[in-house]
C-alpha positions as a Markdown table, in Angstrom:
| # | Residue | x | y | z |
|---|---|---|---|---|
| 1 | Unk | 11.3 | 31.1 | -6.2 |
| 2 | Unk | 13.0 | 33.1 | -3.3 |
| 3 | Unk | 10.6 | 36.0 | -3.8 |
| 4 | Unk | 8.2 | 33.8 | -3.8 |
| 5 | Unk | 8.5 | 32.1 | -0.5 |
| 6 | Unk | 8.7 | 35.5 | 0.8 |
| 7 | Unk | 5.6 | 36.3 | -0.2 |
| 8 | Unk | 4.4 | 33.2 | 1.3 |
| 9 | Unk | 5.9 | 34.0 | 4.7 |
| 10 | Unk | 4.4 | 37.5 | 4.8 |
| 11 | Unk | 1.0 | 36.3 | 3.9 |
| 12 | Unk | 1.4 | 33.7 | 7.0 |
| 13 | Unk | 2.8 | 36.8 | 9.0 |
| 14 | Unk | -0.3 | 38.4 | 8.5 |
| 15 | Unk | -2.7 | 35.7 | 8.8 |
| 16 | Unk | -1.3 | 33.8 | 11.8 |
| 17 | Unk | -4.5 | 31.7 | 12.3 |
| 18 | Unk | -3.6 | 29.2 | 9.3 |
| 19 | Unk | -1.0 | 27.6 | 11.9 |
| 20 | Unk | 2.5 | 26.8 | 11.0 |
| 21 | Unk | 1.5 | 23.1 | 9.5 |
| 22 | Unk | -0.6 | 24.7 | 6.9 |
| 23 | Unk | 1.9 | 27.3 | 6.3 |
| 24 | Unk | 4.5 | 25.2 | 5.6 |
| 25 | Unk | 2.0 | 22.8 | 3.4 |
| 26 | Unk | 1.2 | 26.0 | 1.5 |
| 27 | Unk | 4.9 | 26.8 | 0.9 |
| 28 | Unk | 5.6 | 22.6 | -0.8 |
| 29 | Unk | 2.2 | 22.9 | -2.7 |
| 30 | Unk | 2.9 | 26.3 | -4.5 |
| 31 | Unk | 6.7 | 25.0 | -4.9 |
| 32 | Unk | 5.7 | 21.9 | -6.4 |
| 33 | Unk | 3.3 | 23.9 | -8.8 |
| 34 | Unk | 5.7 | 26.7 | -9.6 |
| 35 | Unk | 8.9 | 24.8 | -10.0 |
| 36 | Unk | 7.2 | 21.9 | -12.4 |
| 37 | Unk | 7.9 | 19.4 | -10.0 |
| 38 | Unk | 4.8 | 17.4 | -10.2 |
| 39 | Unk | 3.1 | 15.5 | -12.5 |
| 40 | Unk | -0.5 | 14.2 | -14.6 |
| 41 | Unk | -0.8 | 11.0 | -12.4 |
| 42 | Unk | -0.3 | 13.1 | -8.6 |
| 43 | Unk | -2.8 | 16.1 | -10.2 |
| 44 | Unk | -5.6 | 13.4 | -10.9 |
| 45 | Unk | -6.0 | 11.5 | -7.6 |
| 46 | Unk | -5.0 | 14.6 | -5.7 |
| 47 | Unk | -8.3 | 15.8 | -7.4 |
| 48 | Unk | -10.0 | 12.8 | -6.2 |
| 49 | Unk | -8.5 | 12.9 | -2.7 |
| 50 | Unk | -9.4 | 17.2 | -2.0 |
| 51 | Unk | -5.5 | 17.1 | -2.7 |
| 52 | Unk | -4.6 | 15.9 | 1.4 |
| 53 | Unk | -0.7 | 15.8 | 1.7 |
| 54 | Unk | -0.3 | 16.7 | -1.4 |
| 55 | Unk | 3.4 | 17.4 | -1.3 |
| 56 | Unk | 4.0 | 14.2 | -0.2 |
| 57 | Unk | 1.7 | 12.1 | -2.3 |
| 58 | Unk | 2.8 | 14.3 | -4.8 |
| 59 | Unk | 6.5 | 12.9 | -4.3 |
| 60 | Unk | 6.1 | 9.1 | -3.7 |
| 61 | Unk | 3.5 | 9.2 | -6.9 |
| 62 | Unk | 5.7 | 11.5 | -9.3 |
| 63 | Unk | 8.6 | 9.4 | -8.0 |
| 64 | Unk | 6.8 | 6.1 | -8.7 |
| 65 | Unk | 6.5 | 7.3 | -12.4 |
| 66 | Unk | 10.1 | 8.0 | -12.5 |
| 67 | Unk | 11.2 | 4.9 | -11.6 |
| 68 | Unk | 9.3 | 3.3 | -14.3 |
| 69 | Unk | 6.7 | 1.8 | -11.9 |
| 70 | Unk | 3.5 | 3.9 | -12.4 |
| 71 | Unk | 3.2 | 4.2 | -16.3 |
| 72 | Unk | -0.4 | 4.9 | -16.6 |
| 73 | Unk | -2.7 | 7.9 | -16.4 |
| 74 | Unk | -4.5 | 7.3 | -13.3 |
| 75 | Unk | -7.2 | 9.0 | -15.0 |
| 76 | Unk | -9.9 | 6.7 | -15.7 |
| 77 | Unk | -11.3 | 3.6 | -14.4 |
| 78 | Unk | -10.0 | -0.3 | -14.3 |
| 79 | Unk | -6.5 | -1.4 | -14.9 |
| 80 | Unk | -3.9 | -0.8 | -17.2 |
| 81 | Unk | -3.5 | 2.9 | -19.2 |
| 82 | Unk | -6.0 | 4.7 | -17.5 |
| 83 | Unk | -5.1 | 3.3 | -14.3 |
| 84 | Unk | -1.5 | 2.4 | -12.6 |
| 85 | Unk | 0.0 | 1.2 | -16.0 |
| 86 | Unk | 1.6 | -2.3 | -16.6 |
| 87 | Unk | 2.8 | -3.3 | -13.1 |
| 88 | Unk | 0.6 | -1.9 | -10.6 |
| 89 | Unk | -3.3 | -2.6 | -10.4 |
| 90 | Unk | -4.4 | -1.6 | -6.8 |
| 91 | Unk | -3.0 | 0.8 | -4.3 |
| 92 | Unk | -4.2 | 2.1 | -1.0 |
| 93 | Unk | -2.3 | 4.8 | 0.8 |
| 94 | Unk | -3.9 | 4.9 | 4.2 |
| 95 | Unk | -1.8 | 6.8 | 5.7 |
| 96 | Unk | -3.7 | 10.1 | 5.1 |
| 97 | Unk | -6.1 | 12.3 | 6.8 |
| 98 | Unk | -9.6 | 10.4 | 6.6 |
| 99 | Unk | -10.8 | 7.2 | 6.5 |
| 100 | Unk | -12.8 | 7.8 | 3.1 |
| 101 | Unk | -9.5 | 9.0 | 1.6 |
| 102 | Unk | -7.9 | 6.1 | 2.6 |
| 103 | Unk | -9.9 | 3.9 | 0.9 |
| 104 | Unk | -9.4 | 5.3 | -2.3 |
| 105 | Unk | -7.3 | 3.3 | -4.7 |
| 106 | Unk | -4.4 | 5.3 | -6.3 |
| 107 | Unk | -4.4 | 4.1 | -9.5 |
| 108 | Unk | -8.2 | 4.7 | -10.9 |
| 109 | Unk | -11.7 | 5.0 | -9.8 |
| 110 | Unk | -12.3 | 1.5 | -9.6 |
| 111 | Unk | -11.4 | -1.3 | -6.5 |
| 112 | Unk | -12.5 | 1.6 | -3.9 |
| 113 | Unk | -12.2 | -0.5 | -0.9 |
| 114 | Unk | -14.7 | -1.0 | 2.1 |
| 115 | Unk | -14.8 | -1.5 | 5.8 |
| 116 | Unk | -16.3 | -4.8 | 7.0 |
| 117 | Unk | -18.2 | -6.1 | 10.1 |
| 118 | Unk | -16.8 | -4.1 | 13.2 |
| 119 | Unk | -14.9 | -1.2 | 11.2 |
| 120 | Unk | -10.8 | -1.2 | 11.6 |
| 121 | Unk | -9.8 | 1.9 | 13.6 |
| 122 | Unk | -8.9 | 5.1 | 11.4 |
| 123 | Unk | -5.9 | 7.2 | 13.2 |
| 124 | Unk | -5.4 | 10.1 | 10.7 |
| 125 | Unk | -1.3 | 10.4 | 8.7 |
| 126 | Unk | -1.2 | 6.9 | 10.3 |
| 127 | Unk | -3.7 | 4.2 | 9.0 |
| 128 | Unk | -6.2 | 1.1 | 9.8 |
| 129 | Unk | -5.5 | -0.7 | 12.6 |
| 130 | Unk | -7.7 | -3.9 | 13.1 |
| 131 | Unk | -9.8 | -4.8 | 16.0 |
| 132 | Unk | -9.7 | -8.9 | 15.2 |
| 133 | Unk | -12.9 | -9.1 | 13.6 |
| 134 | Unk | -13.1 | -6.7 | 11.3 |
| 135 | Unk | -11.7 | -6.3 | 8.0 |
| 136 | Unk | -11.0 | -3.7 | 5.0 |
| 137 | Unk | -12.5 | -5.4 | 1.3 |
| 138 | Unk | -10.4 | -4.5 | -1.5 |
| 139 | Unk | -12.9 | -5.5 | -4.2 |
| 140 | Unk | -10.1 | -6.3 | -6.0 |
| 141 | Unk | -9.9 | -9.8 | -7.3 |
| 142 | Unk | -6.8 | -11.8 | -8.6 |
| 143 | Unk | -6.2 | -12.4 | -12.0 |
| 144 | Unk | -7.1 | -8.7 | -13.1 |
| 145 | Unk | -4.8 | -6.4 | -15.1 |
| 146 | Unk | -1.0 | -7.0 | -13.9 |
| 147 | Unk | -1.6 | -9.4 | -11.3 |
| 148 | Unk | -1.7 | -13.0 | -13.1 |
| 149 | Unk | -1.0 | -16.5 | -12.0 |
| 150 | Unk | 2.8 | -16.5 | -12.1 |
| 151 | Unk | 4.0 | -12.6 | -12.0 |
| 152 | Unk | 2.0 | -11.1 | -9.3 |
| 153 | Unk | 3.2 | -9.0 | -6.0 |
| 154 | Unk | 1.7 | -7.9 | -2.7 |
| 155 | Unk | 2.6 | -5.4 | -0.6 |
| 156 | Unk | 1.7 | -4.1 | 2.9 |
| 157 | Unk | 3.4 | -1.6 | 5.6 |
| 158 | Unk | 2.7 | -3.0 | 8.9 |
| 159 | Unk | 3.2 | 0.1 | 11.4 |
| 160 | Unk | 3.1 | -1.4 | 14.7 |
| 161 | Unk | 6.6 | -3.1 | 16.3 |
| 162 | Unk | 5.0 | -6.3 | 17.5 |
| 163 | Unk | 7.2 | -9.0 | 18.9 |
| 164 | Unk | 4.6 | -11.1 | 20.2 |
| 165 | Unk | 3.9 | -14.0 | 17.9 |
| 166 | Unk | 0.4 | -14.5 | 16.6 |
| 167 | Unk | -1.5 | -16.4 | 14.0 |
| 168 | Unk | -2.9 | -13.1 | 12.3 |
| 169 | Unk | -3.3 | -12.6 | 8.9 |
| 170 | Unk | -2.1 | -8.8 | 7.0 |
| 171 | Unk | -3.9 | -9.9 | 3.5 |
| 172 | Unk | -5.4 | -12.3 | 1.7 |
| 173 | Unk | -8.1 | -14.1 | -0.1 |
| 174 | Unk | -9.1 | -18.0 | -0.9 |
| 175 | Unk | -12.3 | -19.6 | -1.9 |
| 176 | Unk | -12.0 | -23.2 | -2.1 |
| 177 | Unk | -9.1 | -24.0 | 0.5 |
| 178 | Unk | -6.5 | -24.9 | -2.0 |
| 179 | Unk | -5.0 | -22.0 | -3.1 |
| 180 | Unk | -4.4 | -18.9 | -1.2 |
| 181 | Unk | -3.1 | -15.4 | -0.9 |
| 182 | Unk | -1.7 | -15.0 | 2.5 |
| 183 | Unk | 0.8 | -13.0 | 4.7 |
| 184 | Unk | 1.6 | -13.7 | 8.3 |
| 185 | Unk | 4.3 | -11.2 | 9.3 |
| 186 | Unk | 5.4 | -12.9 | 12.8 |
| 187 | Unk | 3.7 | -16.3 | 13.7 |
| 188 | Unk | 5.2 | -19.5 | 16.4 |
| 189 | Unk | 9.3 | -19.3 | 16.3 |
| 190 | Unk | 9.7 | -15.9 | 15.2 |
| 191 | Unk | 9.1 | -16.7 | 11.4 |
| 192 | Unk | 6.6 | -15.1 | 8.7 |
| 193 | Unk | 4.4 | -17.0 | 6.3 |
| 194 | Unk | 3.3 | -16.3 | 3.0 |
| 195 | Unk | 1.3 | -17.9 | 0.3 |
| 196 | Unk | 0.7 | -16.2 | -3.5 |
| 197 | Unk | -1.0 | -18.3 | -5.7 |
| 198 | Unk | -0.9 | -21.5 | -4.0 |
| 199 | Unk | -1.5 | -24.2 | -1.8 |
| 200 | Unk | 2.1 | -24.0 | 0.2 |
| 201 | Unk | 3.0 | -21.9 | 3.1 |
| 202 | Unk | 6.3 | -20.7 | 3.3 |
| 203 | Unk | 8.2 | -19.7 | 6.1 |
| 204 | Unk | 11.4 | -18.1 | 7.1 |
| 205 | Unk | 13.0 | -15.9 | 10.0 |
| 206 | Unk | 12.2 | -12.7 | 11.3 |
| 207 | Unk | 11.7 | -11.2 | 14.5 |
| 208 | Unk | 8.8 | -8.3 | 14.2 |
| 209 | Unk | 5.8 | -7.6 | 12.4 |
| 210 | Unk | 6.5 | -3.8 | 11.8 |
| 211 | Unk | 8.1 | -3.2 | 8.3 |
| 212 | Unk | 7.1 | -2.6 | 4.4 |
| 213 | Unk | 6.5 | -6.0 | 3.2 |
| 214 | Unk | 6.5 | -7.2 | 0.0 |
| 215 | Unk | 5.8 | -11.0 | -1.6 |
| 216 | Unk | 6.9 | -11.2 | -5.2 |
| 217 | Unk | 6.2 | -14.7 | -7.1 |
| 218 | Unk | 8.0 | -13.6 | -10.1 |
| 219 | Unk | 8.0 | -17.2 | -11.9 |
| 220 | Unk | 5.7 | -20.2 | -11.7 |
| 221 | Unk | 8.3 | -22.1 | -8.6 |
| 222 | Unk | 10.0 | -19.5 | -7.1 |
| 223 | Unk | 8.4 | -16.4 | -4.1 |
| 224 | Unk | 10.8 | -14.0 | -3.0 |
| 225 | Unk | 10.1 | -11.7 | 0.3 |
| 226 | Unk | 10.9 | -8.5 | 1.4 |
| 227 | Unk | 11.4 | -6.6 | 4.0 |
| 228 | Unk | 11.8 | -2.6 | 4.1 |
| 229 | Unk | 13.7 | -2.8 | 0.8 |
| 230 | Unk | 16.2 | -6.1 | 1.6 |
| 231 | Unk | 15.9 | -9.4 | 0.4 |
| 232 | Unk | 14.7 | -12.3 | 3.5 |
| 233 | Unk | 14.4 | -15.0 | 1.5 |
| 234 | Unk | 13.9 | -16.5 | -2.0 |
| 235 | Unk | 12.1 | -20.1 | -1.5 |
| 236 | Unk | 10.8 | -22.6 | -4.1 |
| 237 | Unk | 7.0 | -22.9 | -4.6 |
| 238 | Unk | 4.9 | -24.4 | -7.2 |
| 239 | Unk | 2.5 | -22.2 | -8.5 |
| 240 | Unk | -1.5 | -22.9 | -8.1 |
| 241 | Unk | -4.5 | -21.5 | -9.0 |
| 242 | Unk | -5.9 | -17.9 | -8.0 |
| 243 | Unk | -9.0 | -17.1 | -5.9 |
| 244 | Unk | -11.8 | -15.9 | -7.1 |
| 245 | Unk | -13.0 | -13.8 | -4.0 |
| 246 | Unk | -11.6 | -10.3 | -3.6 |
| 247 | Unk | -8.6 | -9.4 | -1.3 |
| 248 | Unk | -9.1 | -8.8 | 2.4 |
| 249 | Unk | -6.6 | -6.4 | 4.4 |
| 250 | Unk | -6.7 | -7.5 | 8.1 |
| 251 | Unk | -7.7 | -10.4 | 7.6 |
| 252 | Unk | -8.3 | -13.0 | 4.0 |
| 253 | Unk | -11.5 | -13.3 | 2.6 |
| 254 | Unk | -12.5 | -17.3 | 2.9 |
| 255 | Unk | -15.0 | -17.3 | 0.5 |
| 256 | Unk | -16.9 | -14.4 | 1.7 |
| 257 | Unk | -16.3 | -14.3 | 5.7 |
| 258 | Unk | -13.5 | -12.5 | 7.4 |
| 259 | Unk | -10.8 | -15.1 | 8.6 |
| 260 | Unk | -7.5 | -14.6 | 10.4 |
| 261 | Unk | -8.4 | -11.1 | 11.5 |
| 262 | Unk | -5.4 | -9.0 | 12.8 |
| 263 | Unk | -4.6 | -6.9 | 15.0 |
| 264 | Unk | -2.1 | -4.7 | 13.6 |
| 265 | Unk | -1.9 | -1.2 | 12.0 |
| 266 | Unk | -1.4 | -1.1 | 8.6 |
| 267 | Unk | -0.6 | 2.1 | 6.6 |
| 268 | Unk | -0.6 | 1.0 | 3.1 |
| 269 | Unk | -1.0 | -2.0 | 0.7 |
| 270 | Unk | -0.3 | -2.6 | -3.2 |
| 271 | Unk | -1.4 | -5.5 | -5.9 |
| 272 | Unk | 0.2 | -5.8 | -9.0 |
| 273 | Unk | 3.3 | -7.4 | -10.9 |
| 274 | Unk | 6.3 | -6.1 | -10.0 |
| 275 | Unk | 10.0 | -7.0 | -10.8 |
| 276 | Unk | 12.6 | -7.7 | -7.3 |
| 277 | Unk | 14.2 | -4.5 | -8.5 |
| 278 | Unk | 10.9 | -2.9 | -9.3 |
| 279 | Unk | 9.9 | -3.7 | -5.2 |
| 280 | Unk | 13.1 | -2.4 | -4.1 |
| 281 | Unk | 12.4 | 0.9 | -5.7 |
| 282 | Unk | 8.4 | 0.9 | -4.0 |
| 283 | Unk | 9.6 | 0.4 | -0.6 |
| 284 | Unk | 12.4 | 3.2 | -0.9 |
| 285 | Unk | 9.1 | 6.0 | -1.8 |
| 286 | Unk | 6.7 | 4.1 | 0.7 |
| 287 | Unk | 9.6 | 4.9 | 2.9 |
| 288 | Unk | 9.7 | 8.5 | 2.1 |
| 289 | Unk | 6.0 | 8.7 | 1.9 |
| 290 | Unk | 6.0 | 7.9 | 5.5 |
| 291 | Unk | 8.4 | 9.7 | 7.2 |
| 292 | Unk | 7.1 | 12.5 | 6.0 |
| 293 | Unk | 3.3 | 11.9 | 7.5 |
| 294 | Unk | 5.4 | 11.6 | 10.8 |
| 295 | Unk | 5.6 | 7.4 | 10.8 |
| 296 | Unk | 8.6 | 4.9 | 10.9 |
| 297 | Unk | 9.0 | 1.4 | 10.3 |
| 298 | Unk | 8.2 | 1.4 | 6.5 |
């Protein structure tokens, strides 16, 4: 391996023009493929994505099927085996270099998402940020593959520090007003709100928006929150029904028009099922994911 990164160097030594940054990108990419540190999931989106960042997709992928999280192929279409696997159904990474990239979801060919109305902002190795009227559309809607009406999980990364309360809304859908998918990350008295799979909003402290989120209803009366890996709050909540219009991020979908819309910048978002434990282990390789596209906060 030695020898090889010496070749590596001398070949940059002699062709200065690729630029440190793809020097450097060159030297993780050949390690990850000489030293057998990748895996079958990371090689087939990186072959839908022209392979961009793909030593650190490669990581927070290869370390999601480590940890038991991602135990499909991501080879196919849909849900399930040839998608994410058991727990995961949907998953946008858009922190990456371009917008059509971003909207690609992880785990198969299916759910790719599209901008709505007046188009978020794309910032490349950063994400979406919303312009409060337009939206990003999933496709995806509740009730397929791991997502169901009493185990399902949503997660976003909200980039942006904002301490300024607001009423905006990260994700969500609803279709007949009585049961909702929703996330406010700071609203009136420095508390977030959620809603998953019901009618009831549910509150509790914080004091920014910035942070990898993550709403877990992992029983048909109880949601548990998170925030960059720690518990906020576990609250009691009778479960609902689920919408039948697909997920919005940067807004919720309200049976067809763009509601809520936000302002914020979002770098990723997930759907699927998820165990606490299981969440605590996503936002650790979101986390790592980030940092090294040059972003904090998630």
């Amino acid at each position: 391996m030695k020898r090889l990164y010496a070749l590596i160097a001398a070949a940059a030594l002699c062709f200065p023009s690729i630029g440190a940054w793809a020097w450097w990108q060159s030297i993780q990419q050949v390690a990850i493929s000489a030293g057998g540190g990748g895996c079958s999931q990371a090689t087939a989106f990186l072959a839908r994505n022209g392979n961009a960042n793909s030593a650190a997709t490669t990581t927070f992928i290869c370390g999601l099927v480590t940890d038991g999280i991602i135990t499909g192929t991501m080879a196919g279409s849909g849900v399930g085996a040839t998608g994410c696997g058991s727990k995961i159904d949907a998953l946008y990474l858009y922190s990456t270099d371009t917008s059509a990239h971003a909207l690609l979801n992880l785990c198969s060919t299916s759910f790719t998402a599209a901008l709505l109305a007046t188009n978020p902002t794309f910032t490349a190795s950063q994400g979406f940020t919303g312009n409060a009227s337009g939206a990003i559309d999933t496709t995806f809607i509740l009730g397929v593959g791991a997502y169901t009406l009493n185990v399902a999980t949503a997660a976003v990364c909200v980039l942006n520090n904002r301490t300024t309360a607001n009423t905006n809304i990260e994700f969500g859908t609803d279709d007949a007003g009585t049961t909702f998918l929703t996330f406010r990350p700071l609203m009136g008295s420095n508390t977030y709100e959620v809603s998953i799979n019901d009618n009831s909003f549910l509150n509790s402290a914080t004091t920014t928006s910035q942070g990898s989120w993550l709403v877990n209803r992992t029983s048909s009366s109880s949601v548990s929150t998170y925030r960059n890996g720690s518990l906020l709050a576990t609250q009691a909540s009778a479960v609902g029904a689920m919408s039948a219009v697909s997920v919005y991020v940067l807004a919720y979908n309200n049976n067809g028009a763009i509601a809520s819309p936000s302002s914020d910048q979002i770098g990723a978002f997930m759907l699927g099922a998820l165990s606490n434990a299981d969440g605590v282990l996503y936002a650790a390789r979101l986390s790592t994911y980030m940092t090294a596209l040059g972003n904090s906060g998630c």
